[in-house]
GUDO-195698 format. One record per residue: residue number from 1; x, y, z of N, C-alpha, C, O in turn; residue in three letters. Coordinates in steps of 0.001 Angstrom, whole numbers, always signed. Layout:
! residues N
+-----+---------+---------+---------+---------+---------+---------+---------+---------+---------+---------+---------+---------+------+
| pos |     n_X |     n_Y |     n_Z |    ca_X |    ca_Y |    ca_Z |     c_X |     c_Y |     c_Z |     o_X |     o_Y |     o_Z | code |
+-----+---------+---------+---------+---------+---------+---------+---------+---------+---------+---------+---------+---------+------+
| NUM |       X |       Y |       Z |       X |       Y |       Z |       X |       Y |       Z |       X |       Y |       Z |  ALA |
...
+-----+---------+---------+---------+---------+---------+---------+---------+---------+---------+---------+---------+---------+------+
***
This chain:
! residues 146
+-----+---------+---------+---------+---------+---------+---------+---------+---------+---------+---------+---------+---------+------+
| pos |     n_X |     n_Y |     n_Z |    ca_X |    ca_Y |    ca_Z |     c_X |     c_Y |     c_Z |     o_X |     o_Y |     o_Z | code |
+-----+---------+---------+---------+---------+---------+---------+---------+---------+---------+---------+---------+---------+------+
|   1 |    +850 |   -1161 |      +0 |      +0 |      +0 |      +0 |    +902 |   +1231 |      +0 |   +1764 |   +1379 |    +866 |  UNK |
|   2 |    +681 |   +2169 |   -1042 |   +1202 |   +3429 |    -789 |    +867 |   +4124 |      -7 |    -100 |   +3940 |    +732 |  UNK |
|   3 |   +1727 |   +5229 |     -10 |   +1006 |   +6778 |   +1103 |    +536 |   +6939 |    +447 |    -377 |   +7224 |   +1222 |  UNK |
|   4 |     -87 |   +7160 |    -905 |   -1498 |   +8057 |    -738 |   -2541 |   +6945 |    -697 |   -3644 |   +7487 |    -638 |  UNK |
|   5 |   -2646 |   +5716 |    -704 |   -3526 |   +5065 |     +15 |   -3846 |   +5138 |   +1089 |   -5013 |   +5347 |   +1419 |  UNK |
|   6 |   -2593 |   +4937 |   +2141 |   -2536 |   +5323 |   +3767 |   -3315 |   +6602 |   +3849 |   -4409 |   +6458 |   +4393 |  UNK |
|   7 |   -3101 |   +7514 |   +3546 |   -3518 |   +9054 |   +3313 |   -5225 |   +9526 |   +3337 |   -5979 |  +10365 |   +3830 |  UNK |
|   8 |   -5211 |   +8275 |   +2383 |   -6774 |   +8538 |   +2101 |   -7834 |   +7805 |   +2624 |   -9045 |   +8001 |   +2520 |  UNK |
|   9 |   -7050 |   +6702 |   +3354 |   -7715 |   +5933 |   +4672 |   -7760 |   +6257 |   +6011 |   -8574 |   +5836 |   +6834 |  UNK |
|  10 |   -6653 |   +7189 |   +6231 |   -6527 |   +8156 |   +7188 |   -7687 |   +9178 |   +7550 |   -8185 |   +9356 |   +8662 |  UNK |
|  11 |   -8067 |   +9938 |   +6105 |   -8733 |  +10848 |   +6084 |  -10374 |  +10134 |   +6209 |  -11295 |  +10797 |   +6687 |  UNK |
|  12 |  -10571 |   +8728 |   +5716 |  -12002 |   +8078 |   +5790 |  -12340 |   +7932 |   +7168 |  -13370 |   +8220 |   +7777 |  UNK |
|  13 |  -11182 |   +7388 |   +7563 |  -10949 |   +6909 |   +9157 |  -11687 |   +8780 |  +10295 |  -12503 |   +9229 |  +11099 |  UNK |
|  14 |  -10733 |   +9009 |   +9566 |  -11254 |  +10747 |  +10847 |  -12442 |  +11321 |  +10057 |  -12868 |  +12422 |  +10403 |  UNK |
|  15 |  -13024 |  +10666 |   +9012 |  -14714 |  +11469 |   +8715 |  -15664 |  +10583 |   +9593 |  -16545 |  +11011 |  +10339 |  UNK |
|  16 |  -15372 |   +9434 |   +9402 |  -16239 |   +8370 |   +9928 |  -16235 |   +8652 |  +11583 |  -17250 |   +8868 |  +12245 |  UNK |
|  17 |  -15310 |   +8618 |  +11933 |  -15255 |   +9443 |  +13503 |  -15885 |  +10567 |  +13931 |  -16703 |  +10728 |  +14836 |  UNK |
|  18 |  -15330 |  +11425 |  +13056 |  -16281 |  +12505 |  +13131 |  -17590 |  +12543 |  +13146 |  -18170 |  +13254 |  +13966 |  UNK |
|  19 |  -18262 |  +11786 |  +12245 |  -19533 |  +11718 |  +11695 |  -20528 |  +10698 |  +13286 |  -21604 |  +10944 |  +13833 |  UNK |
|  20 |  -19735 |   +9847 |  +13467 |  -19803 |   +9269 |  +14524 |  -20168 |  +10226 |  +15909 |  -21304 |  +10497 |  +16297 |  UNK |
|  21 |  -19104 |  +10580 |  +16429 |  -19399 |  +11839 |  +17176 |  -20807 |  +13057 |  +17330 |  -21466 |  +13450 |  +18293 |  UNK |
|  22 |  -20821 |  +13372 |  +15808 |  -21648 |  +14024 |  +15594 |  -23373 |  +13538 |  +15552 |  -24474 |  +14054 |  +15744 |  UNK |
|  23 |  -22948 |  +12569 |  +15275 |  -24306 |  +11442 |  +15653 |  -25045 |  +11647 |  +16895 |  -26079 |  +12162 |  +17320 |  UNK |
|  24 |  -23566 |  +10713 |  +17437 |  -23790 |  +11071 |  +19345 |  -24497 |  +11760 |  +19725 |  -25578 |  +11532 |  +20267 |  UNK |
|  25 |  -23763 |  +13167 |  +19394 |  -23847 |  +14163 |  +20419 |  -25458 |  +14684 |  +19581 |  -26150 |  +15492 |  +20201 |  UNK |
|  26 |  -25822 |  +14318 |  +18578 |  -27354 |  +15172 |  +18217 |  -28376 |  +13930 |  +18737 |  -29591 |  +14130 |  +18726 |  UNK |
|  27 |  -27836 |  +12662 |  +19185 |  -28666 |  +11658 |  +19708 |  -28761 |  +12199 |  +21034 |  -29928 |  +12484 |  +21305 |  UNK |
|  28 |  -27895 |  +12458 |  +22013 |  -27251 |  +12816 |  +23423 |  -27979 |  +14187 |  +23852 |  -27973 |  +14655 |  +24991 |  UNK |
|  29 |  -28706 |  +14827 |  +22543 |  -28656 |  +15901 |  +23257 |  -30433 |  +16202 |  +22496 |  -30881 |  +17238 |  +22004 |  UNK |
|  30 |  -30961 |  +15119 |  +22638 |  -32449 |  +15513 |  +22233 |  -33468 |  +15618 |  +23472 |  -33085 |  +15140 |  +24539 |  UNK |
|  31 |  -34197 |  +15959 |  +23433 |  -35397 |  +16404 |  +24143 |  -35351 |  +15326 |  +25369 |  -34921 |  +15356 |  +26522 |  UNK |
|  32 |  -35998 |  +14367 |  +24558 |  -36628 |  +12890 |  +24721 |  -35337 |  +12055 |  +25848 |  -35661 |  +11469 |  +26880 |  UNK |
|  33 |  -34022 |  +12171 |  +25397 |  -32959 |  +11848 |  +26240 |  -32643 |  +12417 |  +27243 |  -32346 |  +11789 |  +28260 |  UNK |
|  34 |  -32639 |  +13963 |  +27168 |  -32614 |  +14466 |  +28117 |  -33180 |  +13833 |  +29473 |  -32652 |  +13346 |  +30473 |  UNK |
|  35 |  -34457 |  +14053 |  +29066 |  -35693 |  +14128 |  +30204 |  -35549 |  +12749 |  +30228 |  -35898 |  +12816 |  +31406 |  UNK |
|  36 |  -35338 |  +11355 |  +30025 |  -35491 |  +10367 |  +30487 |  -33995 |  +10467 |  +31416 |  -34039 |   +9728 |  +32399 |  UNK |
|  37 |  -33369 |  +10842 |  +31347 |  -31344 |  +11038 |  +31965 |  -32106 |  +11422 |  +33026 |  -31912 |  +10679 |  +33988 |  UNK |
|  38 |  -33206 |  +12629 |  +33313 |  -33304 |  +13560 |  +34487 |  -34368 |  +12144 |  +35290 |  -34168 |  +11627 |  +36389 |  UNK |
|  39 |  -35192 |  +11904 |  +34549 |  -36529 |  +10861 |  +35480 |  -35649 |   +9822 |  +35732 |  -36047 |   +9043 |  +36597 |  UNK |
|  40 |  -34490 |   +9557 |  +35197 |  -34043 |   +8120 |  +35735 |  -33315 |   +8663 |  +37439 |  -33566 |   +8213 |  +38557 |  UNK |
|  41 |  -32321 |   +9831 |  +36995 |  -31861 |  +10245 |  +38402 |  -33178 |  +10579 |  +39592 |  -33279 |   +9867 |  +40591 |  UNK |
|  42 |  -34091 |  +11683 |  +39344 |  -34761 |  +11745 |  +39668 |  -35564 |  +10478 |  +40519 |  -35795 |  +10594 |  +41722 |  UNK |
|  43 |  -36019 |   +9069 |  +39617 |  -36550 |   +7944 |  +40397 |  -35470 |   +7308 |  +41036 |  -35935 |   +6194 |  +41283 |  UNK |
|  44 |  -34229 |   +7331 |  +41486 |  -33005 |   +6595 |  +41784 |  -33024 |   +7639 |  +42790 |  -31987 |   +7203 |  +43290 |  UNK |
|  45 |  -33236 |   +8423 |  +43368 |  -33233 |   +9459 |  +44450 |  -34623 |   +8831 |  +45134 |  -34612 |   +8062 |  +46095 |  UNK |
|  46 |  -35549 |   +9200 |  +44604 |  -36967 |   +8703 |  +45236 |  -37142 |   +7309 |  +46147 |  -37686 |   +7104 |  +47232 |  UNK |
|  47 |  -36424 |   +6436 |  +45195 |  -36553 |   +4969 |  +45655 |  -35018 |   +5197 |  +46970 |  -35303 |   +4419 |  +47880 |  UNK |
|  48 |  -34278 |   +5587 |  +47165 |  -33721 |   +5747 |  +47997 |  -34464 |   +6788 |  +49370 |  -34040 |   +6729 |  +50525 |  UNK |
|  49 |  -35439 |   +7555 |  +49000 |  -36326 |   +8031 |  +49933 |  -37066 |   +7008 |  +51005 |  -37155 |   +6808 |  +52216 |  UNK |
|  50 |  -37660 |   +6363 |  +49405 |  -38804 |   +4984 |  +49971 |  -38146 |   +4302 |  +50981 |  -38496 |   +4294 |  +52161 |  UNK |
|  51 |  -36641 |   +3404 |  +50238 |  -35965 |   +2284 |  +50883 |  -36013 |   +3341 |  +52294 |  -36745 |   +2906 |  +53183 |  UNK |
|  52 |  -35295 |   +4718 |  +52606 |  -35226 |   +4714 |  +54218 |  -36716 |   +5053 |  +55158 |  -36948 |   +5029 |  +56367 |  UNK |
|  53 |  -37568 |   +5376 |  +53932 |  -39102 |   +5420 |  +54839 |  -38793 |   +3819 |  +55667 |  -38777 |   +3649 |  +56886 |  UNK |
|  54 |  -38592 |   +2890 |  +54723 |  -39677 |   +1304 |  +54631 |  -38413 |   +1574 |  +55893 |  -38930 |   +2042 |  +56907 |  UNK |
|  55 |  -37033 |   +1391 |  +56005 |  -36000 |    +399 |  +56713 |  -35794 |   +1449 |  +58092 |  -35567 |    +912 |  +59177 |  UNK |
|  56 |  -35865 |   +2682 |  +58019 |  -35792 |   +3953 |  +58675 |  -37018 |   +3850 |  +59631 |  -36790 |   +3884 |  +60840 |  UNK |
|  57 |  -37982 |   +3757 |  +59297 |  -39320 |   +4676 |  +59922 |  -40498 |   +3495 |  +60384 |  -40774 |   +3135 |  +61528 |  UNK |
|  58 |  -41128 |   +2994 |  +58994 |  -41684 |   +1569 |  +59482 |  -41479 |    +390 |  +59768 |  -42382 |    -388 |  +60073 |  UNK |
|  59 |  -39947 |     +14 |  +59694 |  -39428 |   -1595 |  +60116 |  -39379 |   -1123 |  +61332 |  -40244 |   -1683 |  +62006 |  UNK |
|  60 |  -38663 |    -210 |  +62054 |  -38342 |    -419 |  +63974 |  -39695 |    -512 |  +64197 |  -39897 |   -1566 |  +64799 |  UNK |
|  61 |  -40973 |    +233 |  +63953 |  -42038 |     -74 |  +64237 |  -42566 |   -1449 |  +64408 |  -43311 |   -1820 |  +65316 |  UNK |
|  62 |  -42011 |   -2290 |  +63258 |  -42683 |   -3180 |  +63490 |  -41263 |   -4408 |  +63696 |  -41413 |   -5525 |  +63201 |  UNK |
|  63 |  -40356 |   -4176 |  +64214 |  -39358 |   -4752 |  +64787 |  -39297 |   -5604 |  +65988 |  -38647 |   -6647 |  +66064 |  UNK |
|  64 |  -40180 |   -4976 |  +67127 |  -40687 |   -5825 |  +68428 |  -41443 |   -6763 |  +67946 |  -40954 |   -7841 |  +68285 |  UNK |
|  65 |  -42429 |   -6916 |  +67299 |  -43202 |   -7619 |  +67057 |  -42642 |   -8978 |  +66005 |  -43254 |  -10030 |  +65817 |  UNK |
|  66 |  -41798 |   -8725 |  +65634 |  -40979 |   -9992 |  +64626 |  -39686 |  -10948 |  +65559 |  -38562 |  -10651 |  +65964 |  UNK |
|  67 |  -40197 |  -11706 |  +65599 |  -38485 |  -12723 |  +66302 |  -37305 |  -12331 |  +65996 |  -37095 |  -12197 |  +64790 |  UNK |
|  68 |  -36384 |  -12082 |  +66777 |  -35075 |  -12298 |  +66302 |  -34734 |  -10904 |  +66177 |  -33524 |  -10780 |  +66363 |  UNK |
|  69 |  -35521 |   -9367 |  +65844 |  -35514 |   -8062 |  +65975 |  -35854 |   -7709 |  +64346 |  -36927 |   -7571 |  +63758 |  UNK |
|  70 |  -34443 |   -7628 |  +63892 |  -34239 |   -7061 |  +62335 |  -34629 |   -8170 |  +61051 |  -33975 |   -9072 |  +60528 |  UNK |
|  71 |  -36009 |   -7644 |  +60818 |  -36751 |   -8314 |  +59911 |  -35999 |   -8488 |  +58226 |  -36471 |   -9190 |  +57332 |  UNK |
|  72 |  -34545 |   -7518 |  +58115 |  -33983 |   -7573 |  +56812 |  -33227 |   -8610 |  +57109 |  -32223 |   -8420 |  +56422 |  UNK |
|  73 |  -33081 |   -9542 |  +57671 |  -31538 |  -10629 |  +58037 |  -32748 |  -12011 |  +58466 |  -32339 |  -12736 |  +59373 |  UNK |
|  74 |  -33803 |  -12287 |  +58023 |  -34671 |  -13212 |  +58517 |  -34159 |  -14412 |  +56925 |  -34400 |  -14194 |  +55738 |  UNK |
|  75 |  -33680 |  -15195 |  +57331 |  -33340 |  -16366 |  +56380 |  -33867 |  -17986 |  +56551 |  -33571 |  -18771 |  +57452 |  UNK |
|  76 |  -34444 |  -18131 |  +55782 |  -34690 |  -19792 |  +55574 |  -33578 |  -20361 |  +55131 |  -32698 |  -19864 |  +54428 |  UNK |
|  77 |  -33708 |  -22064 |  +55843 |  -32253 |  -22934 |  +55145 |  -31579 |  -22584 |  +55579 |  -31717 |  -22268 |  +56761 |  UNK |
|  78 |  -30115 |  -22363 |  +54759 |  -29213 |  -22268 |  +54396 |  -28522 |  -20997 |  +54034 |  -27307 |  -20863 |  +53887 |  UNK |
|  79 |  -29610 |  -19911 |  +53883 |  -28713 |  -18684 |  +53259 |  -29695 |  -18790 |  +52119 |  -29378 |  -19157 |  +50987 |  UNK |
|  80 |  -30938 |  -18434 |  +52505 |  -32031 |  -18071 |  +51682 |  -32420 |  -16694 |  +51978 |  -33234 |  -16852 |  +52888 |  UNK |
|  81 |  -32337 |  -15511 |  +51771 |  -32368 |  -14199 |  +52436 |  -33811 |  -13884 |  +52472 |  -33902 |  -12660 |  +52374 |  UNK |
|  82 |  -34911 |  -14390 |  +52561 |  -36009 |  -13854 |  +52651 |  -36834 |  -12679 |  +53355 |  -37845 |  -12113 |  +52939 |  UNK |
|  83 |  -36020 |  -12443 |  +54705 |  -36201 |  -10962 |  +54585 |  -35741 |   -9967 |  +53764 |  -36288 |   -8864 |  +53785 |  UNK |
|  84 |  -34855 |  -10188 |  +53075 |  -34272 |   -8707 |  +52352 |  -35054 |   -8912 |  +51248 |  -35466 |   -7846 |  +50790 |  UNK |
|  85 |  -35428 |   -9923 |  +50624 |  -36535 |  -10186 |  +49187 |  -37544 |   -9429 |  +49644 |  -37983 |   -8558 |  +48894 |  UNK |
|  86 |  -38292 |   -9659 |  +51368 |  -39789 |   -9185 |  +51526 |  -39365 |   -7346 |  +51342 |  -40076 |   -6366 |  +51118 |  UNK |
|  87 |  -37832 |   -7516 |  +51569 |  -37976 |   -6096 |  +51944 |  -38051 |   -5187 |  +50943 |  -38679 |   -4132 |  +50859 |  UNK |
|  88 |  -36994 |   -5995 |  +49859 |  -37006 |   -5227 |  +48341 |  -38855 |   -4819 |  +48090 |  -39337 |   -3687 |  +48081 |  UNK |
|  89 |  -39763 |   -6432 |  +47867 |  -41121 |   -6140 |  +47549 |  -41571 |   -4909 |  +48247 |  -42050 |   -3902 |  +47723 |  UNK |
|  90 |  -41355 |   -5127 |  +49464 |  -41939 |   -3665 |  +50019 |  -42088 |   -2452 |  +49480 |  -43108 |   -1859 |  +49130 |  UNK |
|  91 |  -40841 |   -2117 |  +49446 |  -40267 |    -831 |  +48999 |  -40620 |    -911 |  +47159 |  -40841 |    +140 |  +46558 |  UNK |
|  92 |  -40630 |   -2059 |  +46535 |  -41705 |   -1637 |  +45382 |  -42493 |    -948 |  +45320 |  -42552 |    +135 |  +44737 |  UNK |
|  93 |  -43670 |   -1815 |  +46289 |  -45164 |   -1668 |  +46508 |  -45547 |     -64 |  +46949 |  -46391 |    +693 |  +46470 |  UNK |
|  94 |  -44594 |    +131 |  +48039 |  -44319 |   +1925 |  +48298 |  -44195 |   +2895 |  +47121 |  -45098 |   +3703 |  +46904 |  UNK |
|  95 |  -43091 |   +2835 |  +46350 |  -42565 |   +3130 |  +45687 |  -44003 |   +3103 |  +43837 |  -44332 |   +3981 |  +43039 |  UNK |
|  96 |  -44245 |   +2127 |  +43937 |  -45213 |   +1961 |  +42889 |  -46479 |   +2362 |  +43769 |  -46855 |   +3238 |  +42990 |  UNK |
|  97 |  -47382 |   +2401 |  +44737 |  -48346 |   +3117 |  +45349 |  -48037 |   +4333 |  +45016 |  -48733 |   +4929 |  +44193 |  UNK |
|  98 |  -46995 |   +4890 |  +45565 |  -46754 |   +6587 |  +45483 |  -46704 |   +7148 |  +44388 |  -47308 |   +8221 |  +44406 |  UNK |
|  99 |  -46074 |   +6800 |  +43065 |  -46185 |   +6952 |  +41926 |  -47436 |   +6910 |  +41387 |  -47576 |   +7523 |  +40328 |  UNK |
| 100 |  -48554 |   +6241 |  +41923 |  -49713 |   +5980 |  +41106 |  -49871 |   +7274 |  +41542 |  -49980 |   +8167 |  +40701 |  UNK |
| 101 |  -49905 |   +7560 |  +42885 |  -51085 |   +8879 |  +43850 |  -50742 |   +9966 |  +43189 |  -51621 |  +10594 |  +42599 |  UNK |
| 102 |  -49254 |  +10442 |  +43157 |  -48581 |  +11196 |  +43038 |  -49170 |  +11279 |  +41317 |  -50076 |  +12107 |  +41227 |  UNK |
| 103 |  -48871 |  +10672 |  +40136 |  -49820 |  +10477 |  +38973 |  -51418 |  +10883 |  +39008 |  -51798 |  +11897 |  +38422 |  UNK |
| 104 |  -52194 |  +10161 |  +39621 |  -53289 |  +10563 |  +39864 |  -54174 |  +11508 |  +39980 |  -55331 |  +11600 |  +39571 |  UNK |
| 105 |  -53329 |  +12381 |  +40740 |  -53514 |  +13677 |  +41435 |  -53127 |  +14673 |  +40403 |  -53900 |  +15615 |  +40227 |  UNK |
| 106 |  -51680 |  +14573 |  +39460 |  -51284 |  +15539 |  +38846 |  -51778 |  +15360 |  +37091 |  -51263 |  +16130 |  +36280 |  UNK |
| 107 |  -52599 |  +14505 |  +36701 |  -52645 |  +14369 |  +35744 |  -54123 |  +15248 |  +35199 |  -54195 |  +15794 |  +34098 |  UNK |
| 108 |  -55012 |  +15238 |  +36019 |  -55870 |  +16146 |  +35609 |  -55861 |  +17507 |  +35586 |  -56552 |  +18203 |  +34842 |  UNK |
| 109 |  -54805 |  +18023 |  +36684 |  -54286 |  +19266 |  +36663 |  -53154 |  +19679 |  +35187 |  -53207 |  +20763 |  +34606 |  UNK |
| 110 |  -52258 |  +18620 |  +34838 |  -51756 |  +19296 |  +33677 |  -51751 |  +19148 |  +32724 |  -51347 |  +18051 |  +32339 |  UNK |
| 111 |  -52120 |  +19981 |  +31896 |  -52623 |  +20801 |  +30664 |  -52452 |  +19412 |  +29511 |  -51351 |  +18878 |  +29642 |  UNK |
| 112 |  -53325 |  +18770 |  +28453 |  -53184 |  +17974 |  +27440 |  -52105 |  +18287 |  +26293 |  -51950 |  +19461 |  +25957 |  UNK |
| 113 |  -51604 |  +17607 |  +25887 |  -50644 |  +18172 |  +24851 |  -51825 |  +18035 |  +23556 |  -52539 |  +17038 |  +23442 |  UNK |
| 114 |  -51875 |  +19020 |  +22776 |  -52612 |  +18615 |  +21490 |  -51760 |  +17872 |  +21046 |  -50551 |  +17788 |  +21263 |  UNK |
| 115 |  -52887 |  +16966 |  +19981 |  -52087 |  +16198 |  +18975 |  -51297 |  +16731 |  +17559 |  -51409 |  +17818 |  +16992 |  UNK |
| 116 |  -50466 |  +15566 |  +17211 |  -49107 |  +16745 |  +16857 |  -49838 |  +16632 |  +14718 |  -50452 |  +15825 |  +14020 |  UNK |
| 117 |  -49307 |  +17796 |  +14596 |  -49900 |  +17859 |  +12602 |  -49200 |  +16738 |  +12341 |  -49948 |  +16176 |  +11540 |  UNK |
| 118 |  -48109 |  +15923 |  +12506 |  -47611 |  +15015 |  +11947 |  -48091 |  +13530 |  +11962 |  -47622 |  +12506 |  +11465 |  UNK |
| 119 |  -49188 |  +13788 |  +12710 |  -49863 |  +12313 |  +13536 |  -51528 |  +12542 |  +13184 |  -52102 |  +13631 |  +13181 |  UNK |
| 120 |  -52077 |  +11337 |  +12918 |  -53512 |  +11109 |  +13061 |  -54267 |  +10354 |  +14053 |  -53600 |   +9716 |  +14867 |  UNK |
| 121 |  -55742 |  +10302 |  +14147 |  -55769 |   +9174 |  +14786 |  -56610 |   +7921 |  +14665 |  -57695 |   +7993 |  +14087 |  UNK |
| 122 |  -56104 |   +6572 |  +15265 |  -56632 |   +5268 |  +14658 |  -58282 |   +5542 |  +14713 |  -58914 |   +6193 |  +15545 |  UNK |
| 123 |  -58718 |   +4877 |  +13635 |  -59987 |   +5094 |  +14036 |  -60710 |   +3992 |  +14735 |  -61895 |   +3938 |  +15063 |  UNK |
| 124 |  -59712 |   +3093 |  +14901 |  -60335 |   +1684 |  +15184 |  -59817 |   +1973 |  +17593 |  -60591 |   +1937 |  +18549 |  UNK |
| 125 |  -58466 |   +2179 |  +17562 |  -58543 |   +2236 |  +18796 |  -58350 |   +3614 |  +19614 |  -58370 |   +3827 |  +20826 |  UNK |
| 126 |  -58135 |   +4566 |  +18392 |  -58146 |   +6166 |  +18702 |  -56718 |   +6196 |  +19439 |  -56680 |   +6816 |  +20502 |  UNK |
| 127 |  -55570 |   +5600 |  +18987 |  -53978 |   +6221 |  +19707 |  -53497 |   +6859 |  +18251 |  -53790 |   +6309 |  +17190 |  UNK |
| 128 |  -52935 |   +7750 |  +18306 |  -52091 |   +8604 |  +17718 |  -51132 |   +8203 |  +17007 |  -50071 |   +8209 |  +17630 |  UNK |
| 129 |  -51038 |   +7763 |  +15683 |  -50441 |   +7055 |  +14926 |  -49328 |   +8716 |  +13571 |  -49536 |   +9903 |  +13319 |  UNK |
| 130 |  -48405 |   +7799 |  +13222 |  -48010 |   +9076 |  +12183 |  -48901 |   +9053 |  +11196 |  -49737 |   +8151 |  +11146 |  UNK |
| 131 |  -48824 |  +10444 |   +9899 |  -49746 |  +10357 |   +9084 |  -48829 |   +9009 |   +8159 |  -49324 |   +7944 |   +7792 |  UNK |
| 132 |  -47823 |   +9333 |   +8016 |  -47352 |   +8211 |   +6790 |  -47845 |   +6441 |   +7396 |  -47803 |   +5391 |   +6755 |  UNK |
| 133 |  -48176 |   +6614 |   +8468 |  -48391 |   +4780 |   +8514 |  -49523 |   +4263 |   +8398 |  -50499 |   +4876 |   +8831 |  UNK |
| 134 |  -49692 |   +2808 |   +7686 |  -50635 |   +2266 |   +7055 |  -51168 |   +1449 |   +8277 |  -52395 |   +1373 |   +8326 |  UNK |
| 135 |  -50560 |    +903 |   +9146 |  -50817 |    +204 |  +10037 |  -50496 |    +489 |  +11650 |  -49363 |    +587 |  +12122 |  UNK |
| 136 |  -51713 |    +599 |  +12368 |  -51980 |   +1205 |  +13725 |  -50504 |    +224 |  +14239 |  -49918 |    -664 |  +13621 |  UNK |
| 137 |  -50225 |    +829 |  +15638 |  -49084 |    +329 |  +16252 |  -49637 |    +104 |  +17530 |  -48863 |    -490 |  +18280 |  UNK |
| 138 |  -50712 |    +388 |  +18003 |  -51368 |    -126 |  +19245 |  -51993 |   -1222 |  +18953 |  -51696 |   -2275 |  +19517 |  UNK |
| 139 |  -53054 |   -1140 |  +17932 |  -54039 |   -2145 |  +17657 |  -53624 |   -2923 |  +16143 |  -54457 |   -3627 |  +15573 |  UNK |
| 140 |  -52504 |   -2744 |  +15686 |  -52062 |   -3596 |  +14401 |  -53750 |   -3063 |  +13073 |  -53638 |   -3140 |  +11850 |  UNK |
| 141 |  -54558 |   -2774 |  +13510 |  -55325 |   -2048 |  +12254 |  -54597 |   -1595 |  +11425 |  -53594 |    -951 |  +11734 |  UNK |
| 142 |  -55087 |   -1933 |   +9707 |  -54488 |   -1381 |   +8795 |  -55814 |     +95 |   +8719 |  -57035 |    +137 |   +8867 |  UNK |
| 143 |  -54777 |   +1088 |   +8422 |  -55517 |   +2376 |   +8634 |  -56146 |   +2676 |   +6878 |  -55706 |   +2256 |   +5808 |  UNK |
| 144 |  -57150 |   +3435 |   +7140 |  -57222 |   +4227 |   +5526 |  -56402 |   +5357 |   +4956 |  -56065 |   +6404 |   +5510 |  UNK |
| 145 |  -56112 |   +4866 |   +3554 |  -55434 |   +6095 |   +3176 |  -55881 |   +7724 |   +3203 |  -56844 |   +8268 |   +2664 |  UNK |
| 146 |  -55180 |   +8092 |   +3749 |  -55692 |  +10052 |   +3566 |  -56099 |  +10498 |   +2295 |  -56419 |  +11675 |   +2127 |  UNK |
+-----+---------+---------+---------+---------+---------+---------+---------+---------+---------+---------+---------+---------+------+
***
């Protein structure tokens, strides 16, 4: 291989990188990413709220009342951890309760997004489909043409 082969594989090599990059960063930096980056930190804070409600506030409560004291170290067998499993469920069930309420409450208060000019809707299950598609994506209906 010559240099100007090398040369010009060089130069494919640093577009493709580039182009790469540039990808990234217009993938990295959309709306939609954003705001899921913020709700993921956001719920990873929360559920660390929950876990010290459940292990903090309502386990000593109910600590006298269980054998042995600390209901997270309760094991069957051998080294079956079944308190820390009940405890994980717990702190689901918290965690998914509160989310519903917290939902519940705020969803009639904020404002509907209209539907977008680029979208129609099914007529068979009424979700919001693009105009270019022939076939619903909720309900698999083939749609009519516009």
């Amino acid at each position: 291989m010559g240099v100007h082969e090398e040369v010009l594989m060089a130069r494919s090599s640093r577009r493709k990188a580039q182009q790469f990059w540039q990808d990234f960063w217009a993938f990295a930096l959309k709306g939609n990413v954003i705001d899921l980056a913020i709700a993921v930190m956001i719920g990873g804070a929360f559920g660390r709220v929950i876990s010290s409600l459940v292990q903090d506030v309502l386990m000593p409560l109910l600590n006298p009342i269980i054998p042995g004291g600390n209901w997270r170290e309760i094991t069957v067998g051998s080294g079956i951890k079944i308190g820390s499993f009940l405890g994980n469920v717990l702190d689901f069930v918290i965690i998914a309760l509160s989310l519903f309420v917290i939902l519940r409450c705020l969803l009639p208060v904020l404002p509907k997004r209209p539907p977008s000019s680029e979208q129609r809707q099914c007529p068979y299950c009424l979700e919001q489909v693009p105009l270019a598609a022939t076939r619903c994506r909720a309900c698999t209906a083939e749609l009519p043409p516009l």
